[in-house]
TORKOL-994312 format. One record per atom (N, C-alpha, C): residue number from 1; residue in three letters; chain; atom name; x, y negated, z. Coordinates in pm, 1 decimal. Example, Ala and Ser with C-alpha at 12.3 -4.5 7.8 and 13.67 -1.06 7.14 Angstrom:
<pts>
- k,r,c,a,u,v,w
- 1,ALA,A,N,1319.0,569.0,780.0
- 1,ALA,A,CA,1230.0,450.0,780.0
- 1,ALA,A,C,1320.0,330.0,780.0
- 2,SER,A,N,1285.0,225.0,708.0
- 2,SER,A,CA,1367.0,106.0,714.0
- 2,SER,A,C,1290.0,-3.0,787.0
</pts>
This chain:
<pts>
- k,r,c,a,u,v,w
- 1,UNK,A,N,-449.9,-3670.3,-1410.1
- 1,UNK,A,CA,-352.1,-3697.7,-1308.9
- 1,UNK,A,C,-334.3,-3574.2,-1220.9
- 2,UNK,A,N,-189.9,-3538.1,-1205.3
- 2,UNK,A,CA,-213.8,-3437.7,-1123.8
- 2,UNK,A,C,-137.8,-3455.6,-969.8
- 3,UNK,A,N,-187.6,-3386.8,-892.2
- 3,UNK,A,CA,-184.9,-3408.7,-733.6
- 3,UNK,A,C,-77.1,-3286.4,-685.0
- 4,UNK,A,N,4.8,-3400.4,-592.5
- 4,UNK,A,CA,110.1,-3282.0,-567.9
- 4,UNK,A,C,84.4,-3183.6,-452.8
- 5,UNK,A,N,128.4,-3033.1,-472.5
- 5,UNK,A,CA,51.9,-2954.2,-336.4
- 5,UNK,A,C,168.5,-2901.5,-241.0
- 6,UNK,A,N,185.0,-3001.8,-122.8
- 6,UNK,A,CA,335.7,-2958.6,-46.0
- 6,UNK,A,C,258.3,-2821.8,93.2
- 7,UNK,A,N,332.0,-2714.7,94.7
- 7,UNK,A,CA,337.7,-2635.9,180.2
- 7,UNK,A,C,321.6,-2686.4,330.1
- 8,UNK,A,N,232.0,-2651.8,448.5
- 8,UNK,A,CA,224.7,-2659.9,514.0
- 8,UNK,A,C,340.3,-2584.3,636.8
- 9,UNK,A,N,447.8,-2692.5,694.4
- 9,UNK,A,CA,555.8,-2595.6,748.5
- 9,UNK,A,C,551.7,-2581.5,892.3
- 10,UNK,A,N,439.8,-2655.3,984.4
- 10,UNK,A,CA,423.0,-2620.9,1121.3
- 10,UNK,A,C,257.1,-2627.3,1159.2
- 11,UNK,A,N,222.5,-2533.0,1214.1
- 11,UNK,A,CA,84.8,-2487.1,1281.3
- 11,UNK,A,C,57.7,-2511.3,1407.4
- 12,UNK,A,N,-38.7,-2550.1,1471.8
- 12,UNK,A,CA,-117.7,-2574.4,1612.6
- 12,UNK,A,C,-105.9,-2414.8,1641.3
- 13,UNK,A,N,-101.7,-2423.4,1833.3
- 13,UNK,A,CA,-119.2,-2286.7,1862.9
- 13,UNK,A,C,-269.6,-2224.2,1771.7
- 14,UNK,A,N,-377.0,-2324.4,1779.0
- 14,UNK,A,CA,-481.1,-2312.4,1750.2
- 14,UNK,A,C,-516.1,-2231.3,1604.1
- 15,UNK,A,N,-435.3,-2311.4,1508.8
- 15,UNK,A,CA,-402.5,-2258.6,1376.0
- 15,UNK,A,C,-380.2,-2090.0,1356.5
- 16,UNK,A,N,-272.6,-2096.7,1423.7
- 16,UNK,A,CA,-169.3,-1982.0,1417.2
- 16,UNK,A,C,-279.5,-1887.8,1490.6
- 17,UNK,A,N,-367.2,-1892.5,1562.9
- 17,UNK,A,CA,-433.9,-1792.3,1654.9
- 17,UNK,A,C,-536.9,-1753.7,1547.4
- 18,UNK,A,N,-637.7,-1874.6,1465.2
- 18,UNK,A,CA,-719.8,-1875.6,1350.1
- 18,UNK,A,C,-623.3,-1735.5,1221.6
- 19,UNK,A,N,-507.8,-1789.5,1228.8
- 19,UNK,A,CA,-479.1,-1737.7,1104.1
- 19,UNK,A,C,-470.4,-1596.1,1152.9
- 20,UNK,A,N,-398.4,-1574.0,1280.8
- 20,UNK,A,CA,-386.0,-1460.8,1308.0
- 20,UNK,A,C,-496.5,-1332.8,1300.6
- 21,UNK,A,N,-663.9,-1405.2,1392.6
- 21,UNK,A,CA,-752.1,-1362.7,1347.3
- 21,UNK,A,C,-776.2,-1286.2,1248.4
- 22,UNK,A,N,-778.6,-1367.7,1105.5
- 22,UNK,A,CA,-817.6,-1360.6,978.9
- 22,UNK,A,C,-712.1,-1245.4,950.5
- 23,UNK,A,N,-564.2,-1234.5,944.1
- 23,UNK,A,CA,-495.2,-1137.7,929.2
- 23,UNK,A,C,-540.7,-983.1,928.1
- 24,UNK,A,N,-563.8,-1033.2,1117.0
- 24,UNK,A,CA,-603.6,-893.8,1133.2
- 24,UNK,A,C,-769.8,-836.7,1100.3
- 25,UNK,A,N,-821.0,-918.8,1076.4
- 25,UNK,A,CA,-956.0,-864.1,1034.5
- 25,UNK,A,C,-944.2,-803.4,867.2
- 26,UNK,A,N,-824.4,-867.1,816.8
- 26,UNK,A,CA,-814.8,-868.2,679.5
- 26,UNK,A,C,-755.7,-705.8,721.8
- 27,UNK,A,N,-687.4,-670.1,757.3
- 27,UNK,A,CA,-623.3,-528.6,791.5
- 27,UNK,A,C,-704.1,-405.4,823.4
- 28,UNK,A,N,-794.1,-515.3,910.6
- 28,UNK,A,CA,-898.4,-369.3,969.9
- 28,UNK,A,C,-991.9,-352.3,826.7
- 29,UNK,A,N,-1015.2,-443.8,783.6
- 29,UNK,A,CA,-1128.2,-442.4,635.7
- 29,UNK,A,C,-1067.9,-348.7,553.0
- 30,UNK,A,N,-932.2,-366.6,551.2
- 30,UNK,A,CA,-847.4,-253.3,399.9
- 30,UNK,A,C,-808.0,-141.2,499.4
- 31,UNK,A,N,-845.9,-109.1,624.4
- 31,UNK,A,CA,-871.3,57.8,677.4
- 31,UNK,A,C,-963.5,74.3,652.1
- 32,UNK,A,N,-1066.1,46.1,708.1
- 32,UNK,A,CA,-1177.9,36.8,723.8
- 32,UNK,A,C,-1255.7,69.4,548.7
- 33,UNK,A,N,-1205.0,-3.3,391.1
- 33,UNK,A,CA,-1204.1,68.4,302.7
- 33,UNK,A,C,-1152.2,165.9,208.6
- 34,UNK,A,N,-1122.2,166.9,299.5
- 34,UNK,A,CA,-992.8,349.2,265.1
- 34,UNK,A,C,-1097.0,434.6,278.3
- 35,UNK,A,N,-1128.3,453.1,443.2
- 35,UNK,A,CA,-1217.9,541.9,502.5
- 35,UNK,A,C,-1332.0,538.5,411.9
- 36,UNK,A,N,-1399.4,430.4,380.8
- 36,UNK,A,CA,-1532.0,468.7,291.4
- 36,UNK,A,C,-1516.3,538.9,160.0
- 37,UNK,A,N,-1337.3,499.3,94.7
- 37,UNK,A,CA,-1321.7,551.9,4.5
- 37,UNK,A,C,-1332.7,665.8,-42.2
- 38,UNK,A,N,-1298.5,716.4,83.0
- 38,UNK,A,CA,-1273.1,861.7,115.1
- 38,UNK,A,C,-1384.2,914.7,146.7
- 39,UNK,A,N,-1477.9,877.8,171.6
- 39,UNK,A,CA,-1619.9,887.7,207.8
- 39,UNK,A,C,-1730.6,925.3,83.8
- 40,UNK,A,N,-1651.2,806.3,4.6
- 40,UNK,A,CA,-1769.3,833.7,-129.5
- 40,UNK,A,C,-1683.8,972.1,-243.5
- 41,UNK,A,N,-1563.2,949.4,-212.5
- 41,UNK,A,CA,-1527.5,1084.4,-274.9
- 41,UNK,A,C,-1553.7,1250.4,-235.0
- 42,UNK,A,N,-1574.1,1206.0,-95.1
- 42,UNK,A,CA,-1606.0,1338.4,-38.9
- 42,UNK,A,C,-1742.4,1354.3,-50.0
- 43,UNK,A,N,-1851.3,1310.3,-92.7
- 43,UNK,A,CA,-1969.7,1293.7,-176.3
- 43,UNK,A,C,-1960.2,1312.9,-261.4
- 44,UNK,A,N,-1873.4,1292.3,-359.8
- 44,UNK,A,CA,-1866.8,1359.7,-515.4
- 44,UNK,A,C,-1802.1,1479.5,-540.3
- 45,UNK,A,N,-1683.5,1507.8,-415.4
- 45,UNK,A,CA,-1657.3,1640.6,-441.1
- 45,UNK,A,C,-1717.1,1699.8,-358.2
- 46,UNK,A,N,-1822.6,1742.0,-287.5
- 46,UNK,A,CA,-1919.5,1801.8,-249.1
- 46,UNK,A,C,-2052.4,1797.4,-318.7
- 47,UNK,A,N,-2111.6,1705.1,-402.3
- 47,UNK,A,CA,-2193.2,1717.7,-499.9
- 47,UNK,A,C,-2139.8,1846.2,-638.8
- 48,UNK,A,N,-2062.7,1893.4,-642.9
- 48,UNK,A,CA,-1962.7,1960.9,-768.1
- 48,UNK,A,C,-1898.2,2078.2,-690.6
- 49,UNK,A,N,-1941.8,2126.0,-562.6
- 49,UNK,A,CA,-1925.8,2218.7,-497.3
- 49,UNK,A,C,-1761.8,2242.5,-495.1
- 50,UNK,A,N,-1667.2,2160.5,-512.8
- 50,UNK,A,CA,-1533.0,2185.8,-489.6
- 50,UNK,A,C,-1465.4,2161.8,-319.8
- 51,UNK,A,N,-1420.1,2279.9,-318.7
- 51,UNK,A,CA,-1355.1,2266.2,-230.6
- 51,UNK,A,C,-1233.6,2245.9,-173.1
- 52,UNK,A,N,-1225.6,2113.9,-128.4
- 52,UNK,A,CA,-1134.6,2066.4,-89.6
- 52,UNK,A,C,-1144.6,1928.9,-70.6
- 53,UNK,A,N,-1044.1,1823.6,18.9
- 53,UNK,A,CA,-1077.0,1706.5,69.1
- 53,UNK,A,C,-1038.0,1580.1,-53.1
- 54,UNK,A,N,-1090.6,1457.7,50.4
- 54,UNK,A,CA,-1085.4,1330.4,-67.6
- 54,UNK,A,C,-927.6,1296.5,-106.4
- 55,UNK,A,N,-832.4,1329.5,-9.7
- 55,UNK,A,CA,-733.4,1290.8,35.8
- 55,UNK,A,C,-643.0,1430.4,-60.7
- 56,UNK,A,N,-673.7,1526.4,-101.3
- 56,UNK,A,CA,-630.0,1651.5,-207.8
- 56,UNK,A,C,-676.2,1590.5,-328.2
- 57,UNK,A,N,-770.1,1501.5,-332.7
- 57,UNK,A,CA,-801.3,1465.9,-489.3
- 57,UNK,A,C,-778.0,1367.0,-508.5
- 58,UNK,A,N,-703.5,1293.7,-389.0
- 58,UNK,A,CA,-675.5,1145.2,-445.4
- 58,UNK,A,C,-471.7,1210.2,-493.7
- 59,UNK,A,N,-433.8,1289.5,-443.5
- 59,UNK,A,CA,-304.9,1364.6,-468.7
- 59,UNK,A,C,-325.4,1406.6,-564.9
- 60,UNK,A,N,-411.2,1471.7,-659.3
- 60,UNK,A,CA,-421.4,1517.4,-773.3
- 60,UNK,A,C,-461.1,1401.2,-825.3
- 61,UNK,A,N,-534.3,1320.0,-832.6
- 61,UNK,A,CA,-491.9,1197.5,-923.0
- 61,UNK,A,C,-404.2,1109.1,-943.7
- 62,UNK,A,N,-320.7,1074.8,-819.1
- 62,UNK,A,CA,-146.1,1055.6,-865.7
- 62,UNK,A,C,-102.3,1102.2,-925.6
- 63,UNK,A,N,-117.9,1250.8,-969.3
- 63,UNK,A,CA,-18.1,1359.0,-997.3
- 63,UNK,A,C,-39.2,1407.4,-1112.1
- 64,UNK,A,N,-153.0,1299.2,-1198.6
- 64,UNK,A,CA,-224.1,1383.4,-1240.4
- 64,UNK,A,C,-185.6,1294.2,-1411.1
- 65,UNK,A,N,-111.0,1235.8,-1485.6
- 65,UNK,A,CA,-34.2,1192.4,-1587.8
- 65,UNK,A,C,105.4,1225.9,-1602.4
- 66,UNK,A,N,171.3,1351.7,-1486.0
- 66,UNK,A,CA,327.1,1368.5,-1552.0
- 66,UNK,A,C,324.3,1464.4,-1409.8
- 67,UNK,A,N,445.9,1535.3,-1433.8
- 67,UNK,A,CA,482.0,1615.1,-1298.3
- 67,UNK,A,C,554.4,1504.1,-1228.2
- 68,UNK,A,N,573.0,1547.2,-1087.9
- 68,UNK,A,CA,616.2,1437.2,-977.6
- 68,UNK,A,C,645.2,1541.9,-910.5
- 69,UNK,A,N,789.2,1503.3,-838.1
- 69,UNK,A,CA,849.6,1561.0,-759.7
- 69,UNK,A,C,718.3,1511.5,-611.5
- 70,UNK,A,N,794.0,1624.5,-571.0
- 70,UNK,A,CA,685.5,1553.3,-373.4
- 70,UNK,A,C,753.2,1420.5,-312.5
- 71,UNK,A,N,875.4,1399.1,-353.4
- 71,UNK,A,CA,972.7,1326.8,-313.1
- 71,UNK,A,C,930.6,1162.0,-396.5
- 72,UNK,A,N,921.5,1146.4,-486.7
- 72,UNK,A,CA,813.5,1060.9,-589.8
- 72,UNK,A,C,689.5,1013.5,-542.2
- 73,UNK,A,N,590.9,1138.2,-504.0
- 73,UNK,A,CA,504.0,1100.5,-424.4
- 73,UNK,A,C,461.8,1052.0,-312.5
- 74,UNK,A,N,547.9,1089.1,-232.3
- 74,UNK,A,CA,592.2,1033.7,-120.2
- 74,UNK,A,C,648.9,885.4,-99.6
- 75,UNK,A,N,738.9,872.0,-226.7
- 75,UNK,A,CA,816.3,731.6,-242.9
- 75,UNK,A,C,731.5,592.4,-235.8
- 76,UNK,A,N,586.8,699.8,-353.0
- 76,UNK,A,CA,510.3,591.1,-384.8
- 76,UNK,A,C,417.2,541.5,-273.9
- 77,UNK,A,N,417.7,593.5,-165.7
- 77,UNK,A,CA,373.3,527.3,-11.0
- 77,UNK,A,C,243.7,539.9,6.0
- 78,UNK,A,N,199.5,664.9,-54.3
- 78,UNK,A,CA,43.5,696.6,-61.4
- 78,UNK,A,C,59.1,853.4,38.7
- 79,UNK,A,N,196.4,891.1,106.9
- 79,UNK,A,CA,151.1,1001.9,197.6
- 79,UNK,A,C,276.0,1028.7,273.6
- 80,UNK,A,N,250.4,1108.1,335.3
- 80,UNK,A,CA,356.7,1111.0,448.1
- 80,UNK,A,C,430.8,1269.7,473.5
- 81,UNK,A,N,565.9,1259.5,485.3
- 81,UNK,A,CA,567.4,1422.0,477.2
- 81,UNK,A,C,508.4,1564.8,509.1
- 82,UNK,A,N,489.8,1575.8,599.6
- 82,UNK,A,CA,418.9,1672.0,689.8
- 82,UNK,A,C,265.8,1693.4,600.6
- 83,UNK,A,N,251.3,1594.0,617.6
- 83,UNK,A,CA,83.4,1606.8,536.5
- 83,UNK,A,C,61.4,1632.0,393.0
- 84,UNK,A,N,197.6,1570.8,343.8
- 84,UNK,A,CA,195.4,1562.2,174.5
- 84,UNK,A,C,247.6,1705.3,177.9
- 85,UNK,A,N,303.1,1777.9,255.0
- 85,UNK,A,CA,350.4,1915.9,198.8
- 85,UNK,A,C,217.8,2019.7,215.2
- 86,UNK,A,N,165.5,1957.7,381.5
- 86,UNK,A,CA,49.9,2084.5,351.7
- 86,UNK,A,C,-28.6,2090.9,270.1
- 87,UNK,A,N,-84.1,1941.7,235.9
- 87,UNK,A,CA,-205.3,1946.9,146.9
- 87,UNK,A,C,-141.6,2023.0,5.7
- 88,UNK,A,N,-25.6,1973.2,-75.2
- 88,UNK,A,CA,50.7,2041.0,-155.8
- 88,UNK,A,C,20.2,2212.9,-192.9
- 89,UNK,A,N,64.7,2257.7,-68.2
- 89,UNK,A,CA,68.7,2374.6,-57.6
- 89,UNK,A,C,-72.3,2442.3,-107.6
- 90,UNK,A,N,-162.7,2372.5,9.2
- 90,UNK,A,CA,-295.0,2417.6,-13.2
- 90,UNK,A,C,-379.9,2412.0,-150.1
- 91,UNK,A,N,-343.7,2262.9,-239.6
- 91,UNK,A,CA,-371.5,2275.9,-371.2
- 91,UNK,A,C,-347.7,2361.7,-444.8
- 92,UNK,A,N,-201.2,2413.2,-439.5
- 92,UNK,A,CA,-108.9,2543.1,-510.2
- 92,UNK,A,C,-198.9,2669.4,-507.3
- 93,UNK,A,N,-237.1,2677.9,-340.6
- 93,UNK,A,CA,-303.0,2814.4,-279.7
- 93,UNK,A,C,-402.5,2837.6,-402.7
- 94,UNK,A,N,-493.8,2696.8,-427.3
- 94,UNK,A,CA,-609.9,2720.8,-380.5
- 94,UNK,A,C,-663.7,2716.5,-586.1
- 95,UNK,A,N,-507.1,2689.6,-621.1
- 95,UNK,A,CA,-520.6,2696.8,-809.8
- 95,UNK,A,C,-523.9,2539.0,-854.3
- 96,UNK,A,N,-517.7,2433.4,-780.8
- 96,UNK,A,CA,-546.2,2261.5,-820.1
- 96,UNK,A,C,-397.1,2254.0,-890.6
- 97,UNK,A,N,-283.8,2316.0,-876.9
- 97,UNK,A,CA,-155.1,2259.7,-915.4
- 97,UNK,A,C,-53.8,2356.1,-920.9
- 98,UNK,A,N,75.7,2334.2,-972.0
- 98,UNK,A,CA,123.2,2499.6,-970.5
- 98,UNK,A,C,282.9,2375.3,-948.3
- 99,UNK,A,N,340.8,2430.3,-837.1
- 99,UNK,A,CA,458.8,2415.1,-804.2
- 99,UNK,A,C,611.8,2514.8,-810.7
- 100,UNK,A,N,682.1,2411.6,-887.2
- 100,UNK,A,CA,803.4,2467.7,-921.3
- 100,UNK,A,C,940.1,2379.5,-919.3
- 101,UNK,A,N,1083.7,2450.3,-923.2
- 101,UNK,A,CA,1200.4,2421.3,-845.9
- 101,UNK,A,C,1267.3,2343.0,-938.7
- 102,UNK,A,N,1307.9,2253.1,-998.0
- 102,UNK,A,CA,1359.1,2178.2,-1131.3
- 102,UNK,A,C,1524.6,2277.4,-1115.3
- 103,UNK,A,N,1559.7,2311.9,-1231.7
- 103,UNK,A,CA,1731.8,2345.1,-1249.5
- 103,UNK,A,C,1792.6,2300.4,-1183.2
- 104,UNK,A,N,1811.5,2127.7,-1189.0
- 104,UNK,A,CA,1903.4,2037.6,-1173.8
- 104,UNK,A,C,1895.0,2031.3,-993.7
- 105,UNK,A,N,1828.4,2093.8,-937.0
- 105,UNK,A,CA,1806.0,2050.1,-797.8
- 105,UNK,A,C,1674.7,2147.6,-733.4
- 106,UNK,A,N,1744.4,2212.9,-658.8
- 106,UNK,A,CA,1651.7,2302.5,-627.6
- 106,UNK,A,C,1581.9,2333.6,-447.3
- 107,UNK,A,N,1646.6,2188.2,-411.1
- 107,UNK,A,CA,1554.7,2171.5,-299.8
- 107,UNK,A,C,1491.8,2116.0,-303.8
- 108,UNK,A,N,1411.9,2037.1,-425.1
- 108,UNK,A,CA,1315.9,1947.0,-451.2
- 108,UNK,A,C,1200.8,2047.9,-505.1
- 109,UNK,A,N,1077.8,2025.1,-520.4
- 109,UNK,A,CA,964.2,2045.9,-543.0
- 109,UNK,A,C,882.0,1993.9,-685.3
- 110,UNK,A,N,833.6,2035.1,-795.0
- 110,UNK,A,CA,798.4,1967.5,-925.4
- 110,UNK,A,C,633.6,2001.0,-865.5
- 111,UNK,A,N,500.5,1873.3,-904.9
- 111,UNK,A,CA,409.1,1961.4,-898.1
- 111,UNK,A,C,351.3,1906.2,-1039.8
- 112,UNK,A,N,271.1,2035.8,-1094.4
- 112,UNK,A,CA,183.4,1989.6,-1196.7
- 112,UNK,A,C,56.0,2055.0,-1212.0
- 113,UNK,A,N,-22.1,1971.0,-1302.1
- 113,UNK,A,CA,-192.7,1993.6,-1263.5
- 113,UNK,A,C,-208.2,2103.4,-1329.9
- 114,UNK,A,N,-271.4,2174.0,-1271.5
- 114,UNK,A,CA,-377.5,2287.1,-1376.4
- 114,UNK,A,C,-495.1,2232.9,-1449.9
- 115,UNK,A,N,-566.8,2326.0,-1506.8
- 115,UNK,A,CA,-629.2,2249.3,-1605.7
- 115,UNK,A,C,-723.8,2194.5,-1472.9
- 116,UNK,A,N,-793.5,2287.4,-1378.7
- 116,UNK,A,CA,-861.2,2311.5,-1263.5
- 116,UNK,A,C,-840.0,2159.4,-1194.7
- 117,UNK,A,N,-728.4,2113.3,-1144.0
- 117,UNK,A,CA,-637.3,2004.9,-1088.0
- 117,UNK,A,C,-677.7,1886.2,-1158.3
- 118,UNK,A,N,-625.5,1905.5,-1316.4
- 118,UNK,A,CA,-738.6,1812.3,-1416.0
- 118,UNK,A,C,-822.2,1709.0,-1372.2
- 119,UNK,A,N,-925.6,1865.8,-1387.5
- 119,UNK,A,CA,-1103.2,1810.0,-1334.7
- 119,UNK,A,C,-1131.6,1767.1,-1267.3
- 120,UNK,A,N,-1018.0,1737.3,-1140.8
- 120,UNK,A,CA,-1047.7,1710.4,-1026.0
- 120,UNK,A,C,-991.8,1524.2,-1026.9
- 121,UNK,A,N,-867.9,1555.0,-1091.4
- 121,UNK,A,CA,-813.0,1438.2,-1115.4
- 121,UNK,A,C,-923.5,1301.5,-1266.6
- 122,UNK,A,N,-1005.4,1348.9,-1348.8
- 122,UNK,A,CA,-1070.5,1300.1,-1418.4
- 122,UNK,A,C,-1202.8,1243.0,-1318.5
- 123,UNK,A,N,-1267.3,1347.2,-1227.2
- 123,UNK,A,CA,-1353.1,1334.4,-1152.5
- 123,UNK,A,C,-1322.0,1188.6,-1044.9
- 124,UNK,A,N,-1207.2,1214.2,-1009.1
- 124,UNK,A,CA,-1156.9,1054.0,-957.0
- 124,UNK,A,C,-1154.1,961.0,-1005.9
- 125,UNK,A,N,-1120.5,923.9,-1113.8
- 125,UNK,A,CA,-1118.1,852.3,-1221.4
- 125,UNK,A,C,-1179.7,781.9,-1286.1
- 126,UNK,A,N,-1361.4,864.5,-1330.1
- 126,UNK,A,CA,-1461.2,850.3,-1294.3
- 126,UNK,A,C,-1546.9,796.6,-1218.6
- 127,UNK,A,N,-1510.2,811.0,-1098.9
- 127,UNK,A,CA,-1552.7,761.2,-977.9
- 127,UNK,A,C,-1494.7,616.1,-979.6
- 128,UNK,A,N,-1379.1,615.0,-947.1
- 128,UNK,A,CA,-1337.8,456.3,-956.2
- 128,UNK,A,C,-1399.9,387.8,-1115.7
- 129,UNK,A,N,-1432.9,425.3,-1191.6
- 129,UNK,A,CA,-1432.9,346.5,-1302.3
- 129,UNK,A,C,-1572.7,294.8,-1221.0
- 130,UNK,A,N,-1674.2,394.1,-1242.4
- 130,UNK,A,CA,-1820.0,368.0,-1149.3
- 130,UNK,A,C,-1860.6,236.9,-1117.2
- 131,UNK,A,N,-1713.0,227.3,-950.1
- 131,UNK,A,CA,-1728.0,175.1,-885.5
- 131,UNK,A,C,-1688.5,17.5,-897.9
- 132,UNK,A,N,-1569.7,37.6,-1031.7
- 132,UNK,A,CA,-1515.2,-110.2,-1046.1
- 132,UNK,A,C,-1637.7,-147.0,-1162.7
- 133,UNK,A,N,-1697.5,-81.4,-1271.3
- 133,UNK,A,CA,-1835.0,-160.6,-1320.5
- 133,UNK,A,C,-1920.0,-204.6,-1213.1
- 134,UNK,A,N,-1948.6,-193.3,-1114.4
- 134,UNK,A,CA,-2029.5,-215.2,-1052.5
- 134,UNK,A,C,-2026.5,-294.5,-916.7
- 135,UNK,A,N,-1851.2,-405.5,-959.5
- 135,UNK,A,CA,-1795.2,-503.0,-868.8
- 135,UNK,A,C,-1891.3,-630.1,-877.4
- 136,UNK,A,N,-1908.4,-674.4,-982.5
- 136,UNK,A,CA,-1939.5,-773.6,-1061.7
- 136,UNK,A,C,-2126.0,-816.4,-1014.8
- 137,UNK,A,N,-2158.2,-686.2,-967.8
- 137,UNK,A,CA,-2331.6,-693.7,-924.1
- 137,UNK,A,C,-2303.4,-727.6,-783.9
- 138,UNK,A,N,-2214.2,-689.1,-717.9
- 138,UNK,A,CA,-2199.3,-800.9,-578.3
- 138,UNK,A,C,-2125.3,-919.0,-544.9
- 139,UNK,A,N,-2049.8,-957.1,-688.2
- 139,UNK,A,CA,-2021.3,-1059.3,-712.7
- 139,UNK,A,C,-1829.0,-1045.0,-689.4
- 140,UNK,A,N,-1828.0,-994.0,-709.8
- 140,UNK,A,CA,-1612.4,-979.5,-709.2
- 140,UNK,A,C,-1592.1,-993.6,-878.7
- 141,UNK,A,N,-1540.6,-1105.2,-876.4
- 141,UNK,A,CA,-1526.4,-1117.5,-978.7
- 141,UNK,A,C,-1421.0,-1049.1,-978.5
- 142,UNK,A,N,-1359.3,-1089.1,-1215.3
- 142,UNK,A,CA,-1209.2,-980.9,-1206.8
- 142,UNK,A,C,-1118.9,-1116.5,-1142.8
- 143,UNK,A,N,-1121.4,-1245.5,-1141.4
- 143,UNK,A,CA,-1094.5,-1280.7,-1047.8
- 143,UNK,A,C,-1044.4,-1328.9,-919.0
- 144,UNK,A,N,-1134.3,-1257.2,-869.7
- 144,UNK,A,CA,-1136.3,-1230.0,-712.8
- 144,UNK,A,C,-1058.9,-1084.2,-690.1
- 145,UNK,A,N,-1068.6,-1019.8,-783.1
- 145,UNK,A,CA,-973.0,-881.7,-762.1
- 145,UNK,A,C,-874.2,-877.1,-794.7
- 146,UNK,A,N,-819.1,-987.1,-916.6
- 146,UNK,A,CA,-684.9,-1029.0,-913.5
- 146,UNK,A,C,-632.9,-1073.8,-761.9
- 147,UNK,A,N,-690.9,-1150.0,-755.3
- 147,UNK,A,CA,-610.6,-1236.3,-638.1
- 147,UNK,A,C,-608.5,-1170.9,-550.2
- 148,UNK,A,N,-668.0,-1059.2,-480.3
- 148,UNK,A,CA,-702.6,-973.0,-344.3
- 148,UNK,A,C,-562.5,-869.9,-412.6
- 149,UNK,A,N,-561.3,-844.0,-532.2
- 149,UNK,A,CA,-462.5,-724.3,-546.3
- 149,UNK,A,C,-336.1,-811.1,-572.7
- 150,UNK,A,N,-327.9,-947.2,-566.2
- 150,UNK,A,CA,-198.1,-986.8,-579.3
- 150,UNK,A,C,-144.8,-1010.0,-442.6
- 151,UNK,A,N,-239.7,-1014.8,-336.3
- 151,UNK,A,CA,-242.5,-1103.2,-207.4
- 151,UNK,A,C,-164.9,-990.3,-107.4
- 152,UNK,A,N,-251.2,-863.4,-171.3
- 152,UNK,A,CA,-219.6,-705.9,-119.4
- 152,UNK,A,C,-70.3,-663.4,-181.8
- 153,UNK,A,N,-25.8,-658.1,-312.5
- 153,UNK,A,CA,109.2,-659.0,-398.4
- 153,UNK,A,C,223.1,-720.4,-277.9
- 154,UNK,A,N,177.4,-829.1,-253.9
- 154,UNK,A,CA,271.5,-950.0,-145.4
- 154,UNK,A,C,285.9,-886.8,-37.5
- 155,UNK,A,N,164.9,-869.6,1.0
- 155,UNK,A,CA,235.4,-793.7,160.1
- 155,UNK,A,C,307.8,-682.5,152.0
- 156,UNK,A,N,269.4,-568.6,50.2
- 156,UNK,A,CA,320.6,-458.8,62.5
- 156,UNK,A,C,453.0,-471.4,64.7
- 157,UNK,A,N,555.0,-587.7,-25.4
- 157,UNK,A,CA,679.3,-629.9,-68.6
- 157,UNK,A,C,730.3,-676.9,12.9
- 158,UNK,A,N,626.3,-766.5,118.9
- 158,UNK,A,CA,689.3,-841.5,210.8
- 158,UNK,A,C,690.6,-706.6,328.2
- 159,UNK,A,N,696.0,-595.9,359.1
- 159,UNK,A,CA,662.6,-528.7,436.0
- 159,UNK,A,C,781.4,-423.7,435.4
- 160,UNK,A,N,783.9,-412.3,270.7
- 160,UNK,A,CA,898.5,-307.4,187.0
- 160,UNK,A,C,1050.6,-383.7,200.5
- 161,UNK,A,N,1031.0,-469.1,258.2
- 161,UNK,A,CA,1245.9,-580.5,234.9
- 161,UNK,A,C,1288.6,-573.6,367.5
</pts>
């Protein structure tokens, strides 16, 4: 027999203050694991003596299956101008990526990995694989990571209209 499940369409101030809570704790939790993210990468690229930040190698691992305009990268809502150009630049400087002007349009920006850029981008890669074997020993299931990355999918959409 199955049971019908009707949407709840009005909340107690009480409710609404509960839910609100939970919202925002849910918000500070997904800053809050960014920062560590960035934390444990800057541990691995400092174990491998490379120099440069978590936030340059998380850009080289976007970047790091096809060239992408900066404009692409940017689109995809992982950086912000000002910052996405310096770090850019500084990868270029520093040999991670080699930037160039496409024919068709030449105020746009192409970047692509060096082999150097690569290593850096595999090294990420790595790292997350690591870290997602090793969901399951604190108990996130796949799951529970469905549903957190569908829950996260939603807002971003509901955020993006």
């Amino acid at each position: 027999m199955q049971r019908a499940v009707f949407a709840k369409t009005s909340y107690s101030d009480e409710e609404l203050a509960l839910k609100g809570w939970h919202f925002t704790q849910m918000l500070q939790s997904i800053e809050l694991l960014h920062r560590r993210f960035l934390d444990v990468l800057t541990t691995e690229l400092g174990r491998r003596e490379k120099g440069l930040s978590a936030v340059q190698a998380l850009i080289l691992s976007h970047a790091s299956e096809r060239p992408l305009s900066l404009g692409q990268l940017s689109a995809l809502g992982h950086y912000e101008g000002t910052n996405l150009t310096y770090n850019v630049a500084k990868l270029a400087e520093n040999g991670f990526l080699t930037l160039s002007r496409p024919e068709w349009d030449k105020r746009s920006s192409v970047i692509e990995l060096t082999v150097e850029g690569q290593e850096i981008a595999s090294l990420v890669a790595r790292t997350i694989g690591e870290h997602a074997a090793s969901l399951p020993d604190i108990g996130i299931t796949e799951e529970v990571l469905t549903l957190v990355t569908t829950t996260f999918k939603s807002l971003h959409h509901r955020w993006s209209t």
